[in-house]
N, C-alpha and C positions, 0 to 999 in steps of 0.2 A: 062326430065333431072332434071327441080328442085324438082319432085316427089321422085326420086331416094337420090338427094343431101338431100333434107327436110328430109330422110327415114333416109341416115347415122350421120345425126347429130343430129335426135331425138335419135338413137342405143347408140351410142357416149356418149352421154349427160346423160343417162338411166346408161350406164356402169360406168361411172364415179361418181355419183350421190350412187349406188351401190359399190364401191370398196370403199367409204369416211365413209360409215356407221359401227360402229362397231358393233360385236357379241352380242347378250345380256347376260349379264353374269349372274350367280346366286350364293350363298354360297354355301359353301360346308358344312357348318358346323352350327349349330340351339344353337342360343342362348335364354333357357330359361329365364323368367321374373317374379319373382314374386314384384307383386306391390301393396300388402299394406299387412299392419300391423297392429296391436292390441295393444296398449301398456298401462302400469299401470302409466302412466305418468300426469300429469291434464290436462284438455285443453288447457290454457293460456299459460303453459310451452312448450307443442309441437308446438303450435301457433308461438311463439316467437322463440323456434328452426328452424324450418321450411324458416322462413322471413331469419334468420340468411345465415341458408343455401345458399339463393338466392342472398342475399348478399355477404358473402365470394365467390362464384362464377359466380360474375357479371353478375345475368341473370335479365335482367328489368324484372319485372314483371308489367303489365297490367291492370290487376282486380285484387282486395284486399279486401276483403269482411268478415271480421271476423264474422260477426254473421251467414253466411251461412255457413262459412269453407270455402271458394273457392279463389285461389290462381292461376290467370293464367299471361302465357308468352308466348306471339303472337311471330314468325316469331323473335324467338331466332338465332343469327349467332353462330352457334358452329366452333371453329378453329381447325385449324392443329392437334394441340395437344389431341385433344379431339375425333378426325375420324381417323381411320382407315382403314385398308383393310386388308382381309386375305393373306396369301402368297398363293404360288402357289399349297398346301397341303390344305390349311382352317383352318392353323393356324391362329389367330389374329397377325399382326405386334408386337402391343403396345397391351398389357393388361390391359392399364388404359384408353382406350380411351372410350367412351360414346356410340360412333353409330360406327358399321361398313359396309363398301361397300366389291363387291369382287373382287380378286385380277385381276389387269390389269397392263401389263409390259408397252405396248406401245399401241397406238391409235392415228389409220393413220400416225402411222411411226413418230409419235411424245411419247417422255417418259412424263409416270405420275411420279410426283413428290411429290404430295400431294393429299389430300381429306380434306375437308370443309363440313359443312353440315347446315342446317337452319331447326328448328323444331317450336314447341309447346308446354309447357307446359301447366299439370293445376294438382294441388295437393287439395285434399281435407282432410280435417281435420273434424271430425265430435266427438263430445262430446257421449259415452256410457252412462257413470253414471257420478258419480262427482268424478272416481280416474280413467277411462280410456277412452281412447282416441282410434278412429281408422283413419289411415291416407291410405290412397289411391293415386297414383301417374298415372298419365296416360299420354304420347306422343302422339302425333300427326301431320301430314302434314311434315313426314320428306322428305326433299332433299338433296340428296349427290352434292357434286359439285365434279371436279374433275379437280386437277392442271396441266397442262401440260406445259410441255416444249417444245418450237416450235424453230426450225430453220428458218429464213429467207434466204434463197438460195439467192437472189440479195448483201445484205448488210452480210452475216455469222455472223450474231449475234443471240443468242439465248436471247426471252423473255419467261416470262409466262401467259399463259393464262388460264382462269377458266371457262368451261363450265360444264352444270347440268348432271350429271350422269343419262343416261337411266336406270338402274336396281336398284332394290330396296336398300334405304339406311334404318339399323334395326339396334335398339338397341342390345347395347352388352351383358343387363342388370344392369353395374355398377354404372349409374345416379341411378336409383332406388334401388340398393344397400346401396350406398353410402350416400340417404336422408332417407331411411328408417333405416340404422344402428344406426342412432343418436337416435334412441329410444326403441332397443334392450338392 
């Protein structure tokens, strides 16, 4: 009899454990990247553009290395505004956001509300001659987070909560648009 009982409540526990996990999702839709550039600009000048950049969009940076070129941002928090997701098509939500995840309505019967995501950066800046410059941009170590809205059945209040998104979170291309245009 407890062979039987132990059986239904490993089955039990199996199935429940199974109905909590969700689908993994994927894009529908492939965002090209292109990430560097050539420019006729001097070194010093992209140098000092580039720092700016990081600065008007609050990304600490890390390593700062001017005589190598090397610019990094460890375990950058990118927000709300910056993540997205596709809709239900593979459109993008928001066309200004950064990184996007794919679209998810509900999970485990709770609603996504938002996306979050934490990366990497590292830009390099490298001297040609003495009138151009080539800059290179590179991401890495992205993680989607993903916002939910939970029901508490005992108390009916809804909180949010943020756990890490299983499927992949990928640039949209527009970070790397947007620091490589300032030297087009």
């Amino acid at each position: 009899m407890k062979k039987i009982f132990g059986l239904v409540l490993l089955c039990t526990a199996v199935l429940c454990f199974n109905s909590c996990s969700a689908p993994l999702l994927t894009l529908k839709s492939s965002y090209p990247i292109s990430n560097s550039v050539e420019t006729n600009t001097p070194y010093d000048a992209v140098w000092a553009n580039v720092i700016d950049f990081f600065a008007m969009n609050n990304l600490p940076i890390g390593v700062l290395e001017k005589d190598s070129g090397i610019i990094v941002a460890n375990a950058v928090n990118i927000g709300e505004s910056l993540v997205t997701m596709e809709d239900e098509y593979g459109k993008l939500q928001n066309d200004n956001a950064w990184f996007v995840l794919p679209y998810l309505n509900k999970y485990n019967g709770c609603k996504c509300v938002g996306n979050k995501a934490t990366c990497s950066f590292n830009v390099r800046v490298r001297k040609v001659d003495d009138t151009k410059t080539s800059i290179s941009v590179n991401l890495g170590g992205m993680q989607g987070i993903r916002i939910l809205e939970i029901l508490n059945t005992l108390t009916f209040k809804k909180y949010l909560q943020e756990i890490p998104a299983k499927e992949a979170c990928v640039s949209t291309g527009k970070f790397e648009r947007d620091l490589l245009n300032l030297f087009k």
